[in-house]
Rosetta silent file (secondary structure, phi, psi, omega in degrees, C-alpha in Angstrom):
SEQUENCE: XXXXXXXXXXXXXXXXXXXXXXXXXXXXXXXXXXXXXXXXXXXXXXXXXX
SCORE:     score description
SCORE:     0.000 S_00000001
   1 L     0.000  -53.186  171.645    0.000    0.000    0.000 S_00000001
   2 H   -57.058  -35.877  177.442    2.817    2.699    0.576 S_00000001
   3 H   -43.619  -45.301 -166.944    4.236    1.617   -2.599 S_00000001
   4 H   -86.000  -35.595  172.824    1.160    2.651   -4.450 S_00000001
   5 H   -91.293   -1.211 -178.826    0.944    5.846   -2.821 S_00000001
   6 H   -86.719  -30.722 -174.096    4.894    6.529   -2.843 S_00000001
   7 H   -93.352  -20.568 -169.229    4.147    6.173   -7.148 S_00000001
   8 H   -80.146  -44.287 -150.779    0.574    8.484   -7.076 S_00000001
   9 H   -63.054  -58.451 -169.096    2.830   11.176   -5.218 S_00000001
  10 H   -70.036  -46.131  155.586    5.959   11.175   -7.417 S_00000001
  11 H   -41.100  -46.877 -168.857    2.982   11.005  -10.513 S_00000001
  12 H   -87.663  -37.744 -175.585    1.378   13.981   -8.985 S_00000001
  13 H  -110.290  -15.949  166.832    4.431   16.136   -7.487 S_00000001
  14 H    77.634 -153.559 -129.067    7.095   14.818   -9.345 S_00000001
  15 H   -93.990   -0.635  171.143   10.551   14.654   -7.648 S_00000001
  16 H   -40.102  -33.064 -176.273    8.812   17.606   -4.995 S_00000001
  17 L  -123.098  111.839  174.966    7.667   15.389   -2.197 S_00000001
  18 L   -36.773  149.459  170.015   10.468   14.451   -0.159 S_00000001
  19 H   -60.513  -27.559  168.176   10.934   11.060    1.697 S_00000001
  20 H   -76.358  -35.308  160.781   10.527   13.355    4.902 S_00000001
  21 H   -54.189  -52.729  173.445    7.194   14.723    3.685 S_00000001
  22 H   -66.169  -35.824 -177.511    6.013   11.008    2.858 S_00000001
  23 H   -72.320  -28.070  165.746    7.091   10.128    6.654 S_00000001
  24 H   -68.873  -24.125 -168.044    4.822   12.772    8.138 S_00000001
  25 H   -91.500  -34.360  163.327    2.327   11.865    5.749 S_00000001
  26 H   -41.343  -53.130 -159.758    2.533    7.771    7.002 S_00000001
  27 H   -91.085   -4.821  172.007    2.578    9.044   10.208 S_00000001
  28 H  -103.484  -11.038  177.932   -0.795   11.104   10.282 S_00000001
  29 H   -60.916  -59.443 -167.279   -2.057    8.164    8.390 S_00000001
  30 H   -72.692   -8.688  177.482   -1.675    6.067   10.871 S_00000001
  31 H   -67.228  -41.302 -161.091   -2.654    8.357   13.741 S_00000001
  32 H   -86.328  -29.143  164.859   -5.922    8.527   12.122 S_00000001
  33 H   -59.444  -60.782  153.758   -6.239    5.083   11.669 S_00000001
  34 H   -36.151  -46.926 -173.530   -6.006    4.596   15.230 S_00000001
  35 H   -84.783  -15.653 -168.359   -8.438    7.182   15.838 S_00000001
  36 H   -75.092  -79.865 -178.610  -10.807    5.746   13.221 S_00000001
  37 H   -18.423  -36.582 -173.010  -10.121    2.274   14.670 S_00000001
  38 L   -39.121  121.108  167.910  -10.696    3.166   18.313 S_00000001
  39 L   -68.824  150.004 -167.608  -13.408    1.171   20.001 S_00000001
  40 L  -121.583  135.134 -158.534  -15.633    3.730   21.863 S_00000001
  41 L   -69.715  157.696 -159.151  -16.774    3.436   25.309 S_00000001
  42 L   -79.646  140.826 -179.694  -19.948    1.673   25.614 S_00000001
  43 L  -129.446   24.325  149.187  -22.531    4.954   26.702 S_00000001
  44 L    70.938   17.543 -179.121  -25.265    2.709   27.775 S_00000001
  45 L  -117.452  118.206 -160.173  -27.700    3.726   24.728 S_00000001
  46 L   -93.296  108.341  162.242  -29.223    1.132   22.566 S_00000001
  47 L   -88.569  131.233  168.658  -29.899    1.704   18.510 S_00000001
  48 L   -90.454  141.526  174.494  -32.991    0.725   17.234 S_00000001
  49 L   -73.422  175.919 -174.699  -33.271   -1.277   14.170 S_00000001
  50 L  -115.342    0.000    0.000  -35.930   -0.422   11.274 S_00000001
């Protein structure tokens, strides 16, 4: 998967986005990932189905 976005980037910015630029960009990926990921405290409220 980084491969394929390490090849969109250098398509789209050309020789412009640095290997330091891709590591910040990894690294909010994965923050967000986390945050996506998170399981979320249980708040005692029940969804109803249709």
């Amino acid at each position: 998967m980084k491969q394929k976005i390490t090849d969109y980037l250098d398509e789209i910015y050309g020789g412009t986005f640095t290997a330091t630029h891709l590591q910040k960009l990894v690294t909010r990926l994965e923050s967000a990932k986390r945050l996506i990921t998170q399981r979320r405290k249980n708040t005692g409220m029940k969804v109803m189905s249709c």
